[in-house]
C-alpha positions as CSV (number, residue, x, y, z in Angstrom):
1,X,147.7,169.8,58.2
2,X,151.1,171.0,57.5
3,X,152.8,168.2,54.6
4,X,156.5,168.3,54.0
5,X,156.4,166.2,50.6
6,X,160.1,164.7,49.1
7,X,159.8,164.1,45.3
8,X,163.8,163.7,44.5
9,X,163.6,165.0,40.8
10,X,160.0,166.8,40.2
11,X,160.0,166.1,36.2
12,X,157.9,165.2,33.3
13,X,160.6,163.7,31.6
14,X,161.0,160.5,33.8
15,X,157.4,158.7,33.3
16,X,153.6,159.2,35.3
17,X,155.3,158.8,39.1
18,X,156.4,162.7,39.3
19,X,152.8,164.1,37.6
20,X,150.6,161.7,39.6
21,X,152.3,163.1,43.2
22,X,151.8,166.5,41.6
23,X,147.8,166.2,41.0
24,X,148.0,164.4,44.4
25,X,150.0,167.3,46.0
26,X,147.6,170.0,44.1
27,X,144.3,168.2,45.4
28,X,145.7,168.1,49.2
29,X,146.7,171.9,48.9
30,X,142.5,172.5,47.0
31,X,141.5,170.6,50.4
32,X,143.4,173.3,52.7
33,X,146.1,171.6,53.6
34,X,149.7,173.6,53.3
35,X,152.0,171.2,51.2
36,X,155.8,172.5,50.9
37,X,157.8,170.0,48.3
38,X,161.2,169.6,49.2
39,X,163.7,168.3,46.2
40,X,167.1,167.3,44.9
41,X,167.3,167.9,41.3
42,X,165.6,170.5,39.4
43,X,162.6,169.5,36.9
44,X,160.1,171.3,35.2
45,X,157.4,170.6,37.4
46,X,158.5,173.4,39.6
47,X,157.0,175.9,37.8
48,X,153.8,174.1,37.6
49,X,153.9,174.1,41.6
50,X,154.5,178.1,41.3
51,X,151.3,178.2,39.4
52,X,149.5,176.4,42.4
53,X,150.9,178.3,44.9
54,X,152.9,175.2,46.5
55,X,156.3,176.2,48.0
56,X,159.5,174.1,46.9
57,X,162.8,173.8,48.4
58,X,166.0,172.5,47.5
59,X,167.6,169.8,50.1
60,X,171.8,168.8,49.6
61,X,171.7,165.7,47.2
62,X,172.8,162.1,48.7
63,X,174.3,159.2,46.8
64,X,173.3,156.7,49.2
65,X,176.7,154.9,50.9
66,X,175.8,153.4,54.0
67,X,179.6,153.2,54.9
68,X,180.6,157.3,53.8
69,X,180.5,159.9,56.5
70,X,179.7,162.4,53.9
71,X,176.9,161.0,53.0
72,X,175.4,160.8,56.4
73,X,176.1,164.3,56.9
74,X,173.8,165.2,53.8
75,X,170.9,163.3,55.1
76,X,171.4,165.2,58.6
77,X,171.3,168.5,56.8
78,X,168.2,167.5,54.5
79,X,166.6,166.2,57.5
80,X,167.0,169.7,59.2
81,X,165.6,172.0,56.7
82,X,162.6,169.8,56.6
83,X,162.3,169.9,60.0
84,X,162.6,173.2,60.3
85,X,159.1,173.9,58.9
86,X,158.0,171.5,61.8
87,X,155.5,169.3,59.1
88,X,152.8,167.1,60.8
89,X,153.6,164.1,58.1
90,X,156.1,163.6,55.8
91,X,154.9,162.1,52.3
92,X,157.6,160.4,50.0
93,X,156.5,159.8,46.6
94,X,160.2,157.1,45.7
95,X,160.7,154.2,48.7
96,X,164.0,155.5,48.6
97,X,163.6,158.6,49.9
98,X,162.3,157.2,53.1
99,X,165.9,157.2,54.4
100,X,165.8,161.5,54.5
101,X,162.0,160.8,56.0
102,X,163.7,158.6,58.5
103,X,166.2,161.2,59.9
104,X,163.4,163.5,59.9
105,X,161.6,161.2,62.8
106,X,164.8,160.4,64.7
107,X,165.5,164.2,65.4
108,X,161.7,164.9,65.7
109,X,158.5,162.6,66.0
110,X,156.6,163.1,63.2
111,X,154.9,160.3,60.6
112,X,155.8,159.1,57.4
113,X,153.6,158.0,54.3
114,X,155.3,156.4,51.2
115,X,153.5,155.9,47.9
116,X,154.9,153.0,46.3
117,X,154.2,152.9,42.7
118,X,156.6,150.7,41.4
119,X,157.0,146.9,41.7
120,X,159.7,145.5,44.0
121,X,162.7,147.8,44.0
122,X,165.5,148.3,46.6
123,X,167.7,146.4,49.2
124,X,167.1,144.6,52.5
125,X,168.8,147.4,54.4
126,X,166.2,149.7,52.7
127,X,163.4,147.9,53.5
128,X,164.1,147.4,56.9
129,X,164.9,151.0,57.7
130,X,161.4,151.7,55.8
131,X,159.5,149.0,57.9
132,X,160.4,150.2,61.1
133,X,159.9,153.4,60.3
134,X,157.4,154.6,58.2
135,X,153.8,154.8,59.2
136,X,151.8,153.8,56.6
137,X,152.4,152.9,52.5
138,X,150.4,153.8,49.7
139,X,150.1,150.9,47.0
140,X,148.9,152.3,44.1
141,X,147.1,148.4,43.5
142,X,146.8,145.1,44.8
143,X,149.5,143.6,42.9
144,X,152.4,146.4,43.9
145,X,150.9,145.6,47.8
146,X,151.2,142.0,47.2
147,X,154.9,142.1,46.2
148,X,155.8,144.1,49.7
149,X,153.8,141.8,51.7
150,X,157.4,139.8,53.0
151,X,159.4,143.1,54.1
152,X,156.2,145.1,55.0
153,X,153.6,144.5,57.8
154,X,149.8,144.4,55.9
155,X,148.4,146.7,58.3
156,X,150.4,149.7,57.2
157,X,150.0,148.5,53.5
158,X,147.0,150.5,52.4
159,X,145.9,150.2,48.3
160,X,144.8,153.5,46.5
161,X,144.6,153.6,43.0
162,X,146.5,155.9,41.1
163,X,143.9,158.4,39.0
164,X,144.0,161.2,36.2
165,X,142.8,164.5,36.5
166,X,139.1,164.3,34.3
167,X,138.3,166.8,32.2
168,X,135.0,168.6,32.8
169,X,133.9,167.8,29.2
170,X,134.5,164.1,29.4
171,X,133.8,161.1,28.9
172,X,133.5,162.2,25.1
173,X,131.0,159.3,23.3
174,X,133.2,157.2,20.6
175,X,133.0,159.0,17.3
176,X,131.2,157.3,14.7
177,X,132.8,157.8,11.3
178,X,136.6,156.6,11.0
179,X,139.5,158.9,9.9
180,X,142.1,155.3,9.4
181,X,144.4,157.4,12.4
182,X,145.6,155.4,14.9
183,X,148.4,156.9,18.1
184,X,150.5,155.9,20.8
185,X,151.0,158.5,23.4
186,X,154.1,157.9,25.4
187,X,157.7,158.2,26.3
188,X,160.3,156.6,23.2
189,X,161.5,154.0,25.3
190,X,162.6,149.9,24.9
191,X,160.0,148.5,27.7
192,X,156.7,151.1,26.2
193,X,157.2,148.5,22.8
194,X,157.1,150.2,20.3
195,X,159.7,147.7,17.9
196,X,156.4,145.2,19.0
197,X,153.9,147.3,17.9
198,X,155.5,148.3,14.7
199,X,155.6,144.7,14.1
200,X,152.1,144.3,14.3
201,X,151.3,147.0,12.1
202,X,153.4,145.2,9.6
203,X,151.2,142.2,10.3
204,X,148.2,144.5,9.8
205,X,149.4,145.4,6.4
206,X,150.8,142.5,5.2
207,X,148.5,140.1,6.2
208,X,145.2,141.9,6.9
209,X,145.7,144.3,4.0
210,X,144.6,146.8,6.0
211,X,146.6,150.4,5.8
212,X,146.5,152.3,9.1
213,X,148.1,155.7,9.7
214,X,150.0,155.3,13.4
215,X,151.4,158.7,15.1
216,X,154.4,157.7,17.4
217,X,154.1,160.9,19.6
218,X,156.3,161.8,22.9
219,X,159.1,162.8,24.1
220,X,163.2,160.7,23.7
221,X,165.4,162.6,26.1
222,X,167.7,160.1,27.5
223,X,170.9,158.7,25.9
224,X,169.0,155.5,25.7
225,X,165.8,156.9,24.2
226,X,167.1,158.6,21.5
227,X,169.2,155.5,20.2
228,X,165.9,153.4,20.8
229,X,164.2,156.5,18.1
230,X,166.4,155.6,16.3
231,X,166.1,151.9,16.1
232,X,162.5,153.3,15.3
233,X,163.5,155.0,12.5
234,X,165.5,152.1,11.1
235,X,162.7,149.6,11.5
236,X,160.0,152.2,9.7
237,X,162.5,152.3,6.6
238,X,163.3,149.2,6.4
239,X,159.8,147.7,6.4
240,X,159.0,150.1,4.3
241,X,156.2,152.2,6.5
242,X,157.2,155.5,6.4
243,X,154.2,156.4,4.7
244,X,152.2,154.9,7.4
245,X,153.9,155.7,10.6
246,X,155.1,158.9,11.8
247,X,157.1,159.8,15.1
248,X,155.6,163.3,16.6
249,X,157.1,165.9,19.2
250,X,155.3,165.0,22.8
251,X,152.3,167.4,23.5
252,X,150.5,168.8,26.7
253,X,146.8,168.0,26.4
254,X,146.1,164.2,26.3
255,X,142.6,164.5,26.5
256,X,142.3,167.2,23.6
257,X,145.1,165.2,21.6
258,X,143.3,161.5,21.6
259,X,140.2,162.8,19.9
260,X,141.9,163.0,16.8
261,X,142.2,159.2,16.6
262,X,140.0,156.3,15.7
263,X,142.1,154.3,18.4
264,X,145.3,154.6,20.7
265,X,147.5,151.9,21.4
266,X,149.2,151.0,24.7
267,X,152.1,148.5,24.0
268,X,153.7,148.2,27.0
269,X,156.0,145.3,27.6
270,X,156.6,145.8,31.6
271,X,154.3,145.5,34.4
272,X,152.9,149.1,34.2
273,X,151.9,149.8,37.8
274,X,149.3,152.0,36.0
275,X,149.2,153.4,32.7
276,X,147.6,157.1,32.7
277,X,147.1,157.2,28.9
278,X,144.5,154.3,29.7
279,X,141.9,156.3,31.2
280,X,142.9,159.7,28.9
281,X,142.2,157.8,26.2
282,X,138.9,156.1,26.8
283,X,137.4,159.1,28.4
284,X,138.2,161.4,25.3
285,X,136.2,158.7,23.2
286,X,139.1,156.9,22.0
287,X,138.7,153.3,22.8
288,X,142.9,151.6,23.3
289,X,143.9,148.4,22.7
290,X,146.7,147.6,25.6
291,X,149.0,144.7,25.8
292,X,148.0,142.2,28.9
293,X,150.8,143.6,31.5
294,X,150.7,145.0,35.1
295,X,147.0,146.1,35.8
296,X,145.8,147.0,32.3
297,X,142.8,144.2,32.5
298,X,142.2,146.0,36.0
299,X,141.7,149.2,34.6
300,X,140.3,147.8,31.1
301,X,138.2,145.3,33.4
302,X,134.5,145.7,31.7
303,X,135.8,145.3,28.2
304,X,138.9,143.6,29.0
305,X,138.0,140.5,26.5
306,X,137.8,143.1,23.7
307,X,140.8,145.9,24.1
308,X,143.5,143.2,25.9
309,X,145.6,141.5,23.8
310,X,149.2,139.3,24.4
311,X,150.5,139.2,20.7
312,X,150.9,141.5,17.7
313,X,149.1,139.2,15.6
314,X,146.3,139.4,18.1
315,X,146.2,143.1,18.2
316,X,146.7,142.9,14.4
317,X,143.6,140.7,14.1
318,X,141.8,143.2,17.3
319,X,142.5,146.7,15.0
320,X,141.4,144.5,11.7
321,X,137.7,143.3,13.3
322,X,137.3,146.9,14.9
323,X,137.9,148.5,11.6
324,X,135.6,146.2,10.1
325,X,133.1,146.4,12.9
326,X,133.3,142.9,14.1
327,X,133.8,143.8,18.0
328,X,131.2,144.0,20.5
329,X,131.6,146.3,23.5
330,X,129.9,148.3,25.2
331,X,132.2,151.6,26.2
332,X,130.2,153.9,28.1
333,X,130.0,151.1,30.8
334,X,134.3,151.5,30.4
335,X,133.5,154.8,30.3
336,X,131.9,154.5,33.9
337,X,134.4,152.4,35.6
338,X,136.8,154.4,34.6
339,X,135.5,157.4,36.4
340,X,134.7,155.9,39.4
341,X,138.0,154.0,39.9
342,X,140.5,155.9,38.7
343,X,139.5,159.9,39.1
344,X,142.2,161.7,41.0
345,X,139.7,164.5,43.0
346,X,138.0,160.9,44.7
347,X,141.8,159.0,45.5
348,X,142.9,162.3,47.0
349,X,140.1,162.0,49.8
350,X,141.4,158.5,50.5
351,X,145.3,159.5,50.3
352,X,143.7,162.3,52.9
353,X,142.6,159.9,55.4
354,X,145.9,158.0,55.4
355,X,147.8,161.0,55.5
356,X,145.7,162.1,59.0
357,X,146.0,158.3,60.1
Protein backbone atom coordinates (compact mmCIF):
# COMPACT_ATOMS: atom_id res chain seq x y z
CA UNK A 1 0.00 0.00 0.00
CA UNK A 2 1.36 3.25 -1.19
CA UNK A 3 0.60 6.05 2.09
CA UNK A 4 1.04 9.74 1.39
CA UNK A 5 1.16 10.76 5.20
CA UNK A 6 0.75 14.95 6.06
CA UNK A 7 2.25 15.74 9.51
CA UNK A 8 2.44 19.82 9.10
CA UNK A 9 5.56 20.31 11.45
CA UNK A 10 7.36 16.76 12.07
CA UNK A 11 8.96 17.91 15.63
CA UNK A 12 9.77 16.80 19.15
CA UNK A 13 9.49 20.10 20.41
CA UNK A 14 5.56 20.40 20.18
CA UNK A 15 4.33 17.44 22.63
CA UNK A 16 3.67 13.27 21.95
CA UNK A 17 1.24 13.97 18.54
CA UNK A 18 4.42 14.31 16.10
CA UNK A 19 6.51 11.07 17.79
CA UNK A 20 3.37 8.85 18.18
CA UNK A 21 2.57 9.32 13.96
CA UNK A 22 6.35 8.70 13.68
CA UNK A 23 6.38 5.03 15.55
CA UNK A 24 3.05 4.74 13.68
CA UNK A 25 4.57 5.66 10.24
CA UNK A 26 7.80 3.45 11.13
CA UNK A 27 5.63 0.30 12.07
CA UNK A 28 3.49 0.64 8.61
CA UNK A 29 6.79 1.10 6.62
CA UNK A 30 8.33 -2.56 9.11
CA UNK A 31 4.86 -4.01 7.69
CA UNK A 32 5.88 -3.31 3.89
CA UNK A 33 4.00 -0.64 3.22
CA UNK A 34 5.80 2.55 1.30
CA UNK A 35 5.04 5.61 3.51
CA UNK A 36 6.24 9.08 1.97
CA UNK A 37 5.58 12.09 4.62
CA UNK A 38 4.81 15.14 3.13
CA UNK A 39 5.38 18.55 5.43
CA UNK A 40 5.23 22.25 6.01
CA UNK A 41 7.66 23.28 8.41
CA UNK A 42 10.91 21.69 9.11
CA UNK A 43 11.46 19.69 12.53
CA UNK A 44 13.84 17.41 13.77
CA UNK A 45 12.05 14.37 13.17
CA UNK A 46 13.23 14.44 9.61
CA UNK A 47 16.30 12.99 10.25
CA UNK A 48 14.87 10.26 12.30
CA UNK A 49 12.69 9.38 9.09
CA UNK A 50 16.15 9.31 7.07
CA UNK A 51 17.27 6.78 9.48
CA UNK A 52 14.19 4.58 8.59
CA UNK A 53 14.40 4.99 5.17
CA UNK A 54 10.92 7.02 4.92
CA UNK A 55 10.99 9.73 2.14
CA UNK A 56 9.78 13.34 3.10
CA UNK A 57 8.78 16.16 1.07
CA UNK A 58 8.13 19.69 1.52
CA UNK A 59 4.49 20.98 0.30
CA UNK A 60 3.98 25.28 0.01
CA UNK A 61 2.67 26.33 3.52
CA UNK A 62 -1.16 27.64 3.83
CA UNK A 63 -2.60 29.98 6.44
CA UNK A 64 -5.98 28.86 6.12
CA UNK A 65 -8.44 32.03 4.68
CA UNK A 66 -11.38 30.63 3.24
CA UNK A 67 -11.94 34.08 1.47
CA UNK A 68 -7.93 34.62 -0.08
CA UNK A 69 -7.25 33.36 -3.55
CA UNK A 70 -3.76 32.84 -2.51
CA UNK A 71 -4.38 30.64 -0.24
CA UNK A 72 -6.49 28.36 -2.31
CA UNK A 73 -3.79 28.32 -4.80
CA UNK A 74 -1.36 26.73 -2.16
CA UNK A 75 -3.67 23.94 -1.33
CA UNK A 76 -4.03 23.21 -5.19
CA UNK A 77 -0.23 23.05 -5.45
CA UNK A 78 0.19 20.83 -2.15
CA UNK A 79 -2.60 18.77 -3.33
CA UNK A 80 -0.61 18.16 -6.64
CA UNK A 81 2.67 17.05 -5.45
CA UNK A 82 0.95 14.61 -3.31
CA UNK A 83 -0.90 13.46 -5.98
CA UNK A 84 1.77 13.06 -8.03
CA UNK A 85 3.04 9.96 -6.17
CA UNK A 86 -0.52 8.61 -6.98
CA UNK A 87 -0.90 7.30 -2.85
CA UNK A 88 -3.72 4.68 -2.27
CA UNK A 89 -4.74 6.61 1.17
CA UNK A 90 -3.85 9.69 2.48
CA UNK A 91 -3.21 9.66 6.41
CA UNK A 92 -3.32 13.15 8.38
CA UNK A 93 -1.98 13.03 11.72
CA UNK A 94 -3.80 17.25 12.67
CA UNK A 95 -7.82 17.44 11.63
CA UNK A 96 -6.69 20.44 10.12
CA UNK A 97 -4.80 19.11 7.54
CA UNK A 98 -7.69 17.29 6.13
CA UNK A 99 -8.46 20.50 4.01
CA UNK A 100 -4.85 19.62 1.72
CA UNK A 101 -6.26 15.74 2.04
CA UNK A 102 -9.55 17.07 0.65
CA UNK A 103 -8.06 18.63 -2.53
CA UNK A 104 -6.18 15.55 -2.91
CA UNK A 105 -9.74 13.49 -3.49
CA UNK A 106 -11.37 16.26 -5.52
CA UNK A 107 -8.55 16.12 -8.31
CA UNK A 108 -8.23 12.24 -7.77
CA UNK A 109 -10.30 9.55 -5.80
CA UNK A 110 -8.33 8.32 -3.23
CA UNK A 111 -9.32 7.89 0.78
CA UNK A 112 -8.51 9.74 3.63
CA UNK A 113 -7.74 8.60 7.35
CA UNK A 114 -7.42 11.30 10.22
CA UNK A 115 -6.02 10.49 13.66
CA UNK A 116 -7.57 12.71 16.00
CA UNK A 117 -5.65 13.02 19.11
CA UNK A 118 -6.81 15.99 20.58
CA UNK A 119 -10.14 16.91 22.15
CA UNK A 120 -12.56 19.17 20.33
CA UNK A 121 -10.64 21.66 18.10
CA UNK A 122 -11.62 23.57 15.00
CA UNK A 123 -14.60 25.33 13.18
CA UNK A 124 -17.87 24.18 11.71
CA UNK A 125 -16.66 24.90 8.18
CA UNK A 126 -13.75 22.41 9.14
CA UNK A 127 -15.71 19.90 10.32
CA UNK A 128 -17.95 19.76 7.64
CA UNK A 129 -15.39 19.71 4.85
CA UNK A 130 -13.82 16.71 7.09
CA UNK A 131 -17.23 14.83 7.47
CA UNK A 132 -17.99 14.67 4.01
CA UNK A 133 -14.85 13.89 3.06
CA UNK A 134 -12.77 11.85 4.88
CA UNK A 135 -13.08 8.10 5.09
CA UNK A 136 -12.56 7.04 8.31
CA UNK A 137 -11.00 8.80 11.84
CA UNK A 138 -8.74 7.46 14.19
CA UNK A 139 -9.76 8.36 17.98
CA UNK A 140 -6.93 7.73 19.94
CA UNK A 141 -9.89 6.82 23.00
CA UNK A 142 -13.36 6.77 23.77
CA UNK A 143 -13.54 10.04 25.22
CA UNK A 144 -11.77 12.06 22.10
CA UNK A 145 -14.58 9.86 19.88
CA UNK A 146 -17.26 10.90 22.16
CA UNK A 147 -16.57 14.57 21.77
CA UNK A 148 -16.87 14.23 17.69
CA UNK A 149 -19.85 12.20 17.85
CA UNK A 150 -22.26 15.62 16.76
CA UNK A 151 -20.07 16.73 13.59
CA UNK A 152 -18.94 13.07 12.76
CA UNK A 153 -20.93 10.00 11.64
CA UNK A 154 -20.04 6.91 14.41
CA UNK A 155 -19.36 4.62 11.69
CA UNK A 156 -16.29 6.29 10.40
CA UNK A 157 -15.26 6.97 14.04
CA UNK A 158 -13.00 4.14 14.88
CA UNK A 159 -11.01 4.10 18.63
CA UNK A 160 -7.22 2.93 18.67
CA UNK A 161 -5.29 3.72 21.50
CA UNK A 162 -2.29 5.61 21.21
CA UNK A 163 0.91 3.20 22.33
CA UNK A 164 4.75 3.49 23.11
CA UNK A 165 7.40 1.72 21.53
CA UNK A 166 8.40 -1.19 24.52
CA UNK A 167 11.67 -1.83 25.06
CA UNK A 168 12.81 -5.46 24.68
CA UNK A 169 14.15 -5.45 28.36
CA UNK A 170 10.88 -4.34 29.92
CA UNK A 171 8.72 -4.34 32.09
CA UNK A 172 11.69 -3.88 34.62
CA UNK A 173 10.26 -5.22 38.34
CA UNK A 174 9.99 -2.07 40.95
CA UNK A 175 13.23 -1.76 42.70
CA UNK A 176 13.31 -2.53 46.19
CA UNK A 177 15.58 -0.20 48.16
CA UNK A 178 14.74 3.65 47.84
CA UNK A 179 17.30 6.29 46.64
CA UNK A 180 14.47 9.55 48.10
CA UNK A 181 14.64 10.60 43.99
CA UNK A 182 11.59 11.49 42.65
CA UNK A 183 11.12 13.09 38.49
CA UNK A 184 8.79 14.55 36.13
CA UNK A 185 9.58 13.85 32.57
CA UNK A 186 7.95 16.48 30.32
CA UNK A 187 7.74 19.56 28.43
CA UNK A 188 8.15 23.16 30.85
CA UNK A 189 4.78 24.15 30.24
CA UNK A 190 1.61 25.99 32.38
CA UNK A 191 -1.10 23.10 31.63
CA UNK A 192 1.88 19.85 32.48
CA UNK A 193 1.52 21.68 36.36
CA UNK A 194 4.32 21.90 37.47
CA UNK A 195 3.61 25.36 39.95
CA UNK A 196 0.91 22.42 41.38
CA UNK A 197 3.23 19.94 41.93
CA UNK A 198 5.82 22.11 43.50
CA UNK A 199 3.17 22.95 45.78
CA UNK A 200 2.69 19.67 46.83
CA UNK A 201 6.18 18.99 47.51
CA UNK A 202 6.01 21.95 49.75
CA UNK A 203 3.11 20.20 51.46
CA UNK A 204 5.32 17.06 51.54
CA UNK A 205 7.91 18.87 53.41
CA UNK A 206 6.17 21.03 55.47
CA UNK A 207 3.55 19.02 56.60
CA UNK A 208 4.68 15.39 56.16
CA UNK A 209 8.28 16.22 57.11
CA UNK A 210 9.32 14.17 54.55
CA UNK A 211 12.43 15.56 52.11
CA UNK A 212 12.17 14.28 48.57
CA UNK A 213 14.69 15.11 45.81
CA UNK A 214 12.42 15.98 42.54
CA UNK A 215 14.24 16.34 38.98
CA UNK A 216 12.17 18.80 36.74
CA UNK A 217 13.70 17.37 33.38
CA UNK A 218 12.64 18.47 29.62
CA UNK A 219 12.85 20.74 27.32
CA UNK A 220 11.26 25.03 27.46
CA UNK A 221 11.56 26.19 23.86
CA UNK A 222 8.71 28.49 23.35
CA UNK A 223 8.43 32.13 24.38
CA UNK A 224 5.86 30.99 26.82
CA UNK A 225 7.84 28.08 28.30
CA UNK A 226 10.78 29.66 29.17
CA UNK A 227 8.85 32.52 31.11
CA UNK A 228 6.77 29.59 32.73
CA UNK A 229 10.82 28.12 33.80
CA UNK A 230 11.11 30.88 35.04
CA UNK A 231 8.15 31.23 37.22
CA UNK A 232 9.69 27.75 38.30
CA UNK A 233 12.65 29.13 39.32
CA UNK A 234 11.06 31.90 41.30
CA UNK A 235 8.69 29.59 43.09
CA UNK A 236 11.83 27.01 44.01
CA UNK A 237 13.60 30.12 45.67
CA UNK A 238 11.12 31.53 47.23
CA UNK A 239 9.90 28.40 49.06
CA UNK A 240 13.04 27.82 49.77
CA UNK A 241 13.57 24.25 47.79
CA UNK A 242 16.35 24.66 45.80
CA UNK A 243 18.02 22.02 47.63
CA UNK A 244 15.32 19.73 46.79
CA UNK A 245 14.25 20.33 43.35
CA UNK A 246 16.28 20.65 40.41
CA UNK A 247 15.21 21.59 36.69
CA UNK A 248 17.37 19.15 34.11
CA UNK A 249 18.12 19.49 30.25
CA UNK A 250 15.40 17.02 28.39
CA UNK A 251 16.98 13.60 27.43
CA UNK A 252 16.34 10.85 24.75
CA UNK A 253 15.81 7.54 26.50
CA UNK A 254 12.69 7.53 28.80
CA UNK A 255 12.85 4.08 29.52
CA UNK A 256 16.72 4.06 30.57
CA UNK A 257 16.12 7.58 32.39
CA UNK A 258 13.06 6.44 34.77
CA UNK A 259 15.03 3.80 36.43
CA UNK A 260 16.91 6.16 38.29
CA UNK A 261 13.87 7.15 40.35
CA UNK A 262 11.93 5.78 43.19
CA UNK A 263 8.79 7.39 41.51
CA UNK A 264 7.73 9.77 38.49
CA UNK A 265 5.13 12.17 38.67
CA UNK A 266 2.61 13.11 36.01
CA UNK A 267 0.91 16.52 36.98
CA UNK A 268 -1.03 17.31 34.28
CA UNK A 269 -3.77 19.89 34.59
CA UNK A 270 -5.54 19.29 31.01
CA UNK A 271 -7.28 16.48 29.58
CA UNK A 272 -4.21 14.56 28.32
CA UNK A 273 -5.58 12.55 25.39
CA UNK A 274 -2.74 10.21 26.43
CA UNK A 275 0.23 10.74 28.39
CA UNK A 276 3.25 8.54 26.94
CA UNK A 277 5.42 9.02 30.06
CA UNK A 278 2.58 6.77 31.73
CA UNK A 279 3.40 3.62 30.28
CA UNK A 280 7.50 4.59 30.02
CA UNK A 281 7.39 4.91 33.39
CA UNK A 282 5.68 1.96 34.85
CA UNK A 283 7.29 -0.41 32.47
CA UNK A 284 10.88 0.72 33.46
CA UNK A 285 9.82 -0.13 37.15
CA UNK A 286 8.97 3.15 38.17
CA UNK A 287 5.52 3.21 39.50
CA UNK A 288 3.78 7.36 38.73
CA UNK A 289 1.46 9.06 40.61
CA UNK A 290 -0.80 11.07 37.79
CA UNK A 291 -3.33 13.72 38.45
CA UNK A 292 -7.08 12.39 37.56
CA UNK A 293 -7.29 14.16 33.98
CA UNK A 294 -8.12 12.92 30.36
CA UNK A 295 -7.62 9.05 30.36
CA UNK A 296 -4.99 8.65 33.03
CA UNK A 297 -7.41 6.19 35.27
CA UNK A 298 -7.80 4.40 31.70
CA UNK A 299 -4.37 3.82 31.35
CA UNK A 300 -3.65 3.58 35.26
CA UNK A 301 -6.97 1.38 35.35
CA UNK A 302 -5.74 -1.80 37.65
CA UNK A 303 -4.21 0.46 40.26
CA UNK A 304 -6.02 3.49 39.53
CA UNK A 305 -7.22 3.79 43.43
CA UNK A 306 -3.49 3.90 44.40
CA UNK A 307 -1.36 6.14 41.68
CA UNK A 308 -4.61 8.72 40.89
CA UNK A 309 -4.90 11.53 42.76
CA UNK A 310 -7.02 15.15 42.31
CA UNK A 311 -5.10 17.41 44.87
CA UNK A 312 -1.48 18.11 46.00
CA UNK A 313 -2.34 17.39 49.41
CA UNK A 314 -3.52 14.02 48.22
CA UNK A 315 -0.49 13.27 46.23
CA UNK A 316 1.48 14.75 49.19
CA UNK A 317 -0.27 12.19 51.49
CA UNK A 318 0.06 9.29 48.27
CA UNK A 319 4.22 9.97 48.00
CA UNK A 320 4.26 10.12 52.09
CA UNK A 321 2.37 6.41 52.57
CA UNK A 322 4.44 4.95 49.57
CA UNK A 323 7.64 6.11 51.21
CA UNK A 324 6.55 4.66 54.32
CA UNK A 325 5.08 1.59 52.71
CA UNK A 326 1.56 2.03 53.51
CA UNK A 327 0.21 1.43 49.78
CA UNK A 328 -1.04 -1.78 48.44
CA UNK A 329 -0.80 -2.57 44.77
CA UNK A 330 -0.05 -4.90 42.88
CA UNK A 331 2.21 -3.52 39.71
CA UNK A 332 3.05 -6.35 37.60
CA UNK A 333 -0.78 -6.73 36.97
CA UNK A 334 -0.22 -2.61 35.74
CA UNK A 335 2.61 -3.85 34.32
CA UNK A 336 0.41 -6.25 32.14
CA UNK A 337 -2.22 -3.95 31.10
CA UNK A 338 0.00 -1.76 30.09
CA UNK A 339 1.44 -4.00 27.52
CA UNK A 340 -1.42 -5.20 26.18
CA UNK A 341 -3.26 -1.87 25.70
CA UNK A 342 -1.05 0.46 24.97
CA UNK A 343 2.13 -1.26 22.81
CA UNK A 344 2.57 0.50 19.58
CA UNK A 345 3.80 -2.83 17.31
CA UNK A 346 -0.10 -4.28 18.30
CA UNK A 347 -2.13 -0.57 17.51
CA UNK A 348 -0.18 -0.44 14.24
CA UNK A 349 -1.96 -3.74 13.06
CA UNK A 350 -5.33 -2.17 13.90
CA UNK A 351 -4.30 1.51 12.37
CA UNK A 352 -3.40 -1.20 9.26
CA UNK A 353 -6.78 -2.49 8.92
CA UNK A 354 -8.36 0.99 8.87
CA UNK A 355 -5.95 2.30 6.65
CA UNK A 356 -6.98 -0.76 3.91
CA UNK A 357 -10.73 -0.14 4.96
Amino acid sequence: MKISAIEYHPTSKKGGSEKAFFEVLAGLKNLGHQVTVFYVEEGDYLLAYDKIGIQHIKIPKTEINYSSVSTWVKLYKAAKIINHFKPDVIYVNQLSDTITASICKLLRQVNIICHIRVPKQGNSRLFNLAGKLVDNFICVNHLIKAQYLNYFKEHKLNVVNDGIKISLKAPLPQRKAFTNNATYLGRLSPEKGLLELLEAWLILKEKFQLEIHLDITGPSDSAIEKRYRQEILTFISEKELAYLVNIKSPITNPFEYFQNYDISIFPSIIDESFGRTLPESVLAGTPVFARKVGIVEQILAPEKNTFVYETELELADRIFKYYHSELSYDFSKLQDHIILNYNIDNNVLLIENILKK
